[in-house]
C-alpha positions as CSV (number, residue, x, y, z in Angstrom):
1,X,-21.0,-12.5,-10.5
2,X,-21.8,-14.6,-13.3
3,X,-19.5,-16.8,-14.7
4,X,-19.7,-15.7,-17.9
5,X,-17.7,-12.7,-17.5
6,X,-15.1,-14.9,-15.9
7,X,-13.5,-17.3,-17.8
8,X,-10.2,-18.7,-17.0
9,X,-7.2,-16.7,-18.7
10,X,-4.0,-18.1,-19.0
11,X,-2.4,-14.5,-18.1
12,X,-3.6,-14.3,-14.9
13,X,-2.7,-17.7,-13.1
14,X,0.5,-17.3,-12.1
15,X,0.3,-14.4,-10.0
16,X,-1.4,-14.3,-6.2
17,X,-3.8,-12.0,-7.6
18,X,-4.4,-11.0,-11.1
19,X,-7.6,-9.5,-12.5
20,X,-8.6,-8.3,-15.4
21,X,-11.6,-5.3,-16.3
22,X,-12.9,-5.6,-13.4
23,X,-16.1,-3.2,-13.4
24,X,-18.2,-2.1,-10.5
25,X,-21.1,0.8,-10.6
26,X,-23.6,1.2,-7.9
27,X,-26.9,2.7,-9.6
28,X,-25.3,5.3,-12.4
29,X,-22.4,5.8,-10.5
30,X,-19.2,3.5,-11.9
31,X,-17.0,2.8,-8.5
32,X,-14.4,0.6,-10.2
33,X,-14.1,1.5,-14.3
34,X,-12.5,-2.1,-15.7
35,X,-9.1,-2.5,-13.8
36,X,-6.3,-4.5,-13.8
37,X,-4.0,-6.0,-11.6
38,X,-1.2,-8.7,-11.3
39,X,0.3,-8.9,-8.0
40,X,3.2,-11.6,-7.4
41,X,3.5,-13.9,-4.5
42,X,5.5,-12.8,-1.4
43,X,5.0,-9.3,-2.5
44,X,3.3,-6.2,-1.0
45,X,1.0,-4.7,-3.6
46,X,0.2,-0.9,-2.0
47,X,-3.3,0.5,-3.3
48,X,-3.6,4.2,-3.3
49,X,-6.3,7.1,-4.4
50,X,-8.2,9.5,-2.9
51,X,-11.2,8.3,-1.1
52,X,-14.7,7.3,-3.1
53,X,-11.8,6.1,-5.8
54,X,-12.8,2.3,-5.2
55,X,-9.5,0.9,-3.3
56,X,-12.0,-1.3,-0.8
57,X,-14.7,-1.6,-3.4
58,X,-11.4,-3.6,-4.6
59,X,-10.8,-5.3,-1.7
60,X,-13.9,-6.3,-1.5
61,X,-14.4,-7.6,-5.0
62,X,-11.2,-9.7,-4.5
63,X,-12.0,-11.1,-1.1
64,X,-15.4,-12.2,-1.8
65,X,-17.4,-9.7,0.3
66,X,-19.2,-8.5,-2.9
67,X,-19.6,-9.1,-6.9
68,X,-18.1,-7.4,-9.8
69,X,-20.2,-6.6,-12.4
70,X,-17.8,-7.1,-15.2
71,X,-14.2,-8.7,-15.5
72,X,-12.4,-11.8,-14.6
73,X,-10.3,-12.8,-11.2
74,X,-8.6,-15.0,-9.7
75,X,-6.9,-15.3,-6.0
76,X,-4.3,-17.7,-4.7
77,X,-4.7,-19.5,-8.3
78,X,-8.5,-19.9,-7.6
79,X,-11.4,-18.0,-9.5
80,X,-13.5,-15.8,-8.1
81,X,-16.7,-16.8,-9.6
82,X,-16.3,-20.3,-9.9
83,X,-14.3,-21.2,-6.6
84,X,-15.3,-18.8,-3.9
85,X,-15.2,-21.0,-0.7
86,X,-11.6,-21.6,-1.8
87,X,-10.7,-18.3,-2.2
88,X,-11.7,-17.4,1.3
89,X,-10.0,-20.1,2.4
90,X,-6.7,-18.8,0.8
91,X,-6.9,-15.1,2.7
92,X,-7.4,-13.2,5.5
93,X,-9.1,-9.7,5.3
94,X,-8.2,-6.8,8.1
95,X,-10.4,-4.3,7.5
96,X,-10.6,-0.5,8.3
97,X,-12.1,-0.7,11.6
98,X,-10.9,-3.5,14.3
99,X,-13.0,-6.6,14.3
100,X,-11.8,-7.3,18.0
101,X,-14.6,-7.9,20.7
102,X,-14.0,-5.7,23.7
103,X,-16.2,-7.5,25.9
104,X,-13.4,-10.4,25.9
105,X,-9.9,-11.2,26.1
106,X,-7.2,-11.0,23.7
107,X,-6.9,-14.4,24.1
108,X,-11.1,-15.4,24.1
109,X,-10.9,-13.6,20.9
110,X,-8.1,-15.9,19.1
111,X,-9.9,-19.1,20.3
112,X,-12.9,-17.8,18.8
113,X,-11.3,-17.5,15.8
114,X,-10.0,-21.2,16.1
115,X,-13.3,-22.1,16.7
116,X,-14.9,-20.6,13.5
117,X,-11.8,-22.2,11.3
118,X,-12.8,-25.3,12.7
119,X,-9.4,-26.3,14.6
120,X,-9.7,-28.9,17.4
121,X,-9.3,-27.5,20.9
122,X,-5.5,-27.9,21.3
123,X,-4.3,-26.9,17.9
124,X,-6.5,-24.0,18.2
125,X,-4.8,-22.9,22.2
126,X,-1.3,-23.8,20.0
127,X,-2.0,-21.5,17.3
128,X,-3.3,-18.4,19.4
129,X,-0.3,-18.7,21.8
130,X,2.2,-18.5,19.5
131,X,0.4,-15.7,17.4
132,X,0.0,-13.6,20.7
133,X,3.6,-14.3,21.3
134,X,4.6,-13.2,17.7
135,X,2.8,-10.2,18.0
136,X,3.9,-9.4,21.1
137,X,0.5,-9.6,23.2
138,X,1.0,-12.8,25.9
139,X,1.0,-10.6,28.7
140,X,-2.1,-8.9,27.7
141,X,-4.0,-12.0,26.5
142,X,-6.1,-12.6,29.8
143,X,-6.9,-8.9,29.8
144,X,-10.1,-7.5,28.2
145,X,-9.8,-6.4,24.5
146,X,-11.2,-3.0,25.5
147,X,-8.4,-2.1,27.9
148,X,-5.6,-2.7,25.1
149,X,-4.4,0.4,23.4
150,X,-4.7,1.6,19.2
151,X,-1.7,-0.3,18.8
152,X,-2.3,-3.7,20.1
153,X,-6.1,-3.9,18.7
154,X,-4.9,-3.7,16.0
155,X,-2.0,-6.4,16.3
156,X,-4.6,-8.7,17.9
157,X,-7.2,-7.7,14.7
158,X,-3.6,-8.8,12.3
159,X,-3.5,-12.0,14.9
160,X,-6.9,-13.0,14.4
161,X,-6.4,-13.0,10.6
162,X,-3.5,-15.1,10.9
163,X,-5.0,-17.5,12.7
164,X,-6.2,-19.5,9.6
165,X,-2.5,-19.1,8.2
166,X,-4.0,-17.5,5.2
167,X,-0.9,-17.1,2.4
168,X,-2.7,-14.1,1.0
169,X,-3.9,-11.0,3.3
170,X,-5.8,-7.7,2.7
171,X,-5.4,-5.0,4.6
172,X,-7.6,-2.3,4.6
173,X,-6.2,0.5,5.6
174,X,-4.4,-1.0,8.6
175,X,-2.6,1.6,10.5
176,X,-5.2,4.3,10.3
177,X,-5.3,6.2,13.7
178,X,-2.1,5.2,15.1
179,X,0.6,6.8,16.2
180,X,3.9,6.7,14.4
181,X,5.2,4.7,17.4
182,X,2.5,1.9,17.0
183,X,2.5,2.3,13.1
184,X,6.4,1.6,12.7
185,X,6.0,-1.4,15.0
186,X,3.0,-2.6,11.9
187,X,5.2,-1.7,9.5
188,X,7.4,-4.7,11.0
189,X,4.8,-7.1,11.4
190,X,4.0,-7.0,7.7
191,X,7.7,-6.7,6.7
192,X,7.7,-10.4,8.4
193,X,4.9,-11.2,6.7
194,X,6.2,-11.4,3.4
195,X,10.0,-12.5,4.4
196,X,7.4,-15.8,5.1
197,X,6.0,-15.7,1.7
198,X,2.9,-13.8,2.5
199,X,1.0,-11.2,-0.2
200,X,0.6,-9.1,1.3
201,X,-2.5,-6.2,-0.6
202,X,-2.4,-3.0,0.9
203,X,-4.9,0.2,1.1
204,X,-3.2,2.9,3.1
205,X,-4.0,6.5,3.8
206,X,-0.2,7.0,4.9
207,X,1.4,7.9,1.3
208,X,5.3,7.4,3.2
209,X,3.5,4.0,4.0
210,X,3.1,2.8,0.5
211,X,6.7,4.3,-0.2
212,X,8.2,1.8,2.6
213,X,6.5,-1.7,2.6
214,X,5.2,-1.9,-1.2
215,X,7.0,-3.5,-4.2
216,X,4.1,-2.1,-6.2
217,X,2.3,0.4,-6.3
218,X,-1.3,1.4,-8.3
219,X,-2.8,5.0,-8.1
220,X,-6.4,4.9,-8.6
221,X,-8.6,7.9,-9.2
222,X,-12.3,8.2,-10.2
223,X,-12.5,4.0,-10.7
224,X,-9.2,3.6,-12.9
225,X,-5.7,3.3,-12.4
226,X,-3.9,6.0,-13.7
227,X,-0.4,4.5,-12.8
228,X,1.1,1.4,-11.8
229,X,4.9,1.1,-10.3
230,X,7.4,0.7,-7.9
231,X,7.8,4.2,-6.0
232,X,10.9,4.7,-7.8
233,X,9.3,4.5,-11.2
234,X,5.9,6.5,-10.1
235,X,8.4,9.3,-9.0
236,X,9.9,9.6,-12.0
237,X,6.6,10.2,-13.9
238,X,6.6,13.8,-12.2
239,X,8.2,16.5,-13.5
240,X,10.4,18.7,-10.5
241,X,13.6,16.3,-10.1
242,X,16.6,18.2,-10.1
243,X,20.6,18.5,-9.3
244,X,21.2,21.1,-6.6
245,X,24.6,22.4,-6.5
246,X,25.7,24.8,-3.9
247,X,28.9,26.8,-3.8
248,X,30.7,29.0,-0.7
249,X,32.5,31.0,-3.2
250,X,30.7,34.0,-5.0
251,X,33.1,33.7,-8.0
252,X,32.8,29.9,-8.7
253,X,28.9,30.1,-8.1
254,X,28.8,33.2,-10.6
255,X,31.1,31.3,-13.3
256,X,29.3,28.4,-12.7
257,X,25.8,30.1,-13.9
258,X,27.0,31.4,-16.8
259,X,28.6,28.3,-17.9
260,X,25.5,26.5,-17.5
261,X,23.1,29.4,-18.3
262,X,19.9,26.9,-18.7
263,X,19.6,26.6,-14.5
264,X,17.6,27.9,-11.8
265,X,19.6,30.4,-9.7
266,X,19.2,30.9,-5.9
267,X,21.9,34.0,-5.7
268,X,20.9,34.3,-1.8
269,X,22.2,30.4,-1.3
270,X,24.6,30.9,-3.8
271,X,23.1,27.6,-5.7
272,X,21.6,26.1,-9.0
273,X,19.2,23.8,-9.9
274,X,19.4,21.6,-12.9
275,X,16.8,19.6,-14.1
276,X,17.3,15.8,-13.8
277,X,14.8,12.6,-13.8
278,X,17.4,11.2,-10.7
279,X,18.2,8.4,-12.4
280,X,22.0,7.2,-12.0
281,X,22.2,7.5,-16.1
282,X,21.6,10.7,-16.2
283,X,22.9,11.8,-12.7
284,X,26.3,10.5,-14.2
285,X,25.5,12.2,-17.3
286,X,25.4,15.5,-15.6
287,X,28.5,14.5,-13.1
288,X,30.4,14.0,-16.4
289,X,29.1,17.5,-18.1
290,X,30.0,19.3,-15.1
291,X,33.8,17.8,-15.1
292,X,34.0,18.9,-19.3
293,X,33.0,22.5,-17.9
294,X,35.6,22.6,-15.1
295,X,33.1,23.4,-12.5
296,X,33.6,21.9,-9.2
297,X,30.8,22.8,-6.6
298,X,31.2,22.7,-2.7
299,X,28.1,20.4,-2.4
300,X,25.5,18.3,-4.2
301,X,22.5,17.1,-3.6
302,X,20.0,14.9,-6.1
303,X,16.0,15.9,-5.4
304,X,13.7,14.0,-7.0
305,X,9.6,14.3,-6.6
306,X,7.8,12.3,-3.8
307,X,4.5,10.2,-3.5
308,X,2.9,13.6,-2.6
309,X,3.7,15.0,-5.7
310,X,3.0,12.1,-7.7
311,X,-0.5,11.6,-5.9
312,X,-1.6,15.2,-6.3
313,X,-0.1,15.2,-10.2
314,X,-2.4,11.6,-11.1
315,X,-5.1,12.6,-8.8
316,X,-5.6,16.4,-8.3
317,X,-5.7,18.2,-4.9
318,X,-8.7,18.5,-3.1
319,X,-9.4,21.6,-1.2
320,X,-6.2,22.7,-0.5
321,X,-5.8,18.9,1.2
322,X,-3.9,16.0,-0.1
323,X,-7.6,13.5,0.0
324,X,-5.1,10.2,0.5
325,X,-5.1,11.8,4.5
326,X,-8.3,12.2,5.0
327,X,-10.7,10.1,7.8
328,X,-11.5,6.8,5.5
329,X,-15.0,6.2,3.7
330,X,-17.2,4.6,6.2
331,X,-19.8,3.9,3.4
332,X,-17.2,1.4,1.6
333,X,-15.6,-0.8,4.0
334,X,-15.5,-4.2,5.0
335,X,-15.8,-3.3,8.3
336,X,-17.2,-6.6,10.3
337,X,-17.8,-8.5,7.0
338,X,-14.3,-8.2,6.7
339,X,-14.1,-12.1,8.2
């Protein structure tokens, strides 16, 4: 990555990560199509878009792994093309596919990662004990890595990245393959993460993922990003929100539908459906409307669209299949690199 494309730029150095048109094209086919990002510190920053759309070409543009064509970075405050050794020394990187040896114990594994961030000997038995006590693994640590279920490779593979107390993590895709059980118990791992000050950058397959851990959320499709937001604010970009009311009396729900007239009847359920973005202004708009018309309803109930239909809206369905649950893209991953 030459540094000519990546001069320093006084927009992008406050932020844990900020980039700016960053391209990437392998042969004639462009993977990433000149994004940008700006991702505060202590914040989870959730990735999404169907897979080939260049969330861990991303990844690994930002955590050094490979070179972007085009465009400017910087990470933890340090550029990418200028300052890589200190960039690496900022992060950690969990990638798609656990980096744990089998052959070994939980434990071997942690002091081999001491070992290759240089600790001395005691520092480094300190710091894996307390990180397989954090993550719940002491009773397992003198037990071969291959023996340990989805769940706990993968907190070991988290451990292991911890182990250089990097203020800045990638995860790739970390809960792929997991039951809820184990995934829920990931969930608070990287909810701790970031009550600690950690940035936390996410990939995720798990669109209800995104919707619980991230502060922010990019959807990117064929190399751009099509939308940036919190979930609350991507939601809103999709038409379909609406104000259910539902009546027990066939009178009131009748004389409610023809005071309203522009609503979407459900005569069966004896409800309506008017249109609404779900945001409290207008919710209270519409409370206030309802009170004008005298119409009182027996319940009410504010829908408003998901990340499913905001994915398939900014990124198209696929086959009948939502592509953000599909198996991941072994052909652009981190995989052992990933460290």
């Amino acid at each position: 990555m030459p540094s000519s494309v990546m001069p320093t730029s006084s927009n992008i150095t406050s932020a844990a990560i900020a980039a700016q048109g960053l391209r990437k094209a392998y042969g004639d086919k462009t993977v990433l199509d000149g994004i940008d990002l700006r991702i505060p510190a202590g914040s989870v920053f959730a990735l999404l878009g169907p897979n080939g759309a260049g969330k861990t070409t991303a990844v690994k543009i930002l955590s050094t792994l490979i070179s972007a064509d085009d465009g400017q970075a910087q990470v933890g405050g340090h550029d990418l093309a200028t300052d890589p050794q200190a960039v690496r020394a900022a992060i950690g990187v969990t990638g798609q596919f656990s980096a744990v040896d089998g052959l070994i114990t939980g434990e071997e594994n942690m002091l081999l990662m001491a070992d290759l961030h240089h600790l001395p000997r005691d520092e480094g038995r300190k710091v894996a004990a307390e990180l397989l006590e954090r993550f719940d693994l002491t009773d397992a640590a003198k037990k071969p890595a291959s023996t340990y279920s989805g769940g706990m490779k993968r907190r070991l593979d988290l451990a292991m990245t911890l182990v250089g107390n990097p203020r800045i993590i990638f995860l790739d895709e970390p809960t792929t393959g997991l039951d809820p059980r184990s995934r829920h118990n990931m969930w608070g791992i990287i909810r701790g993460l970031v009550a600690d000050g950690v940035t936390v950058f996410l990939t995720t397959q798990y669109l209800e993922e995104a919707d619980e851990l991230a502060d922010r959320i990019a959807v990117l499709n064929d190399g751009k990003l099509v939308a940036e937001g919190s979930a609350e604010e991507l939601k809103r970009l999709i038409p379909g929100g609406h104000v259910r009311l539902r009546f027990t009396d066939p009178d009131a729900y009748q004389s409610a539908a023809t005071a309203l007239r522009e609503v979407t009847r459900d005569d069966e359920a004896l409800a309506l459906q008017i249109p609404s973005d779900g945001s409290q202004r207008e919710l209270r708009s519409t409370l206030d409307w309802l009170d004008s018309l005298g119409i009182e309803a027996d319940e009410l109930t504010v829908h408003t669209p998901d990340l499913d239909d905001v994915f398939f809206a900014l990124t198209g369905p696929t086959s009948g299949t939502s592509p953000a649950y599909h198996p991941a893209n072994t052909t652009d991953s981190p995989k052992e690199n990933a460290r």
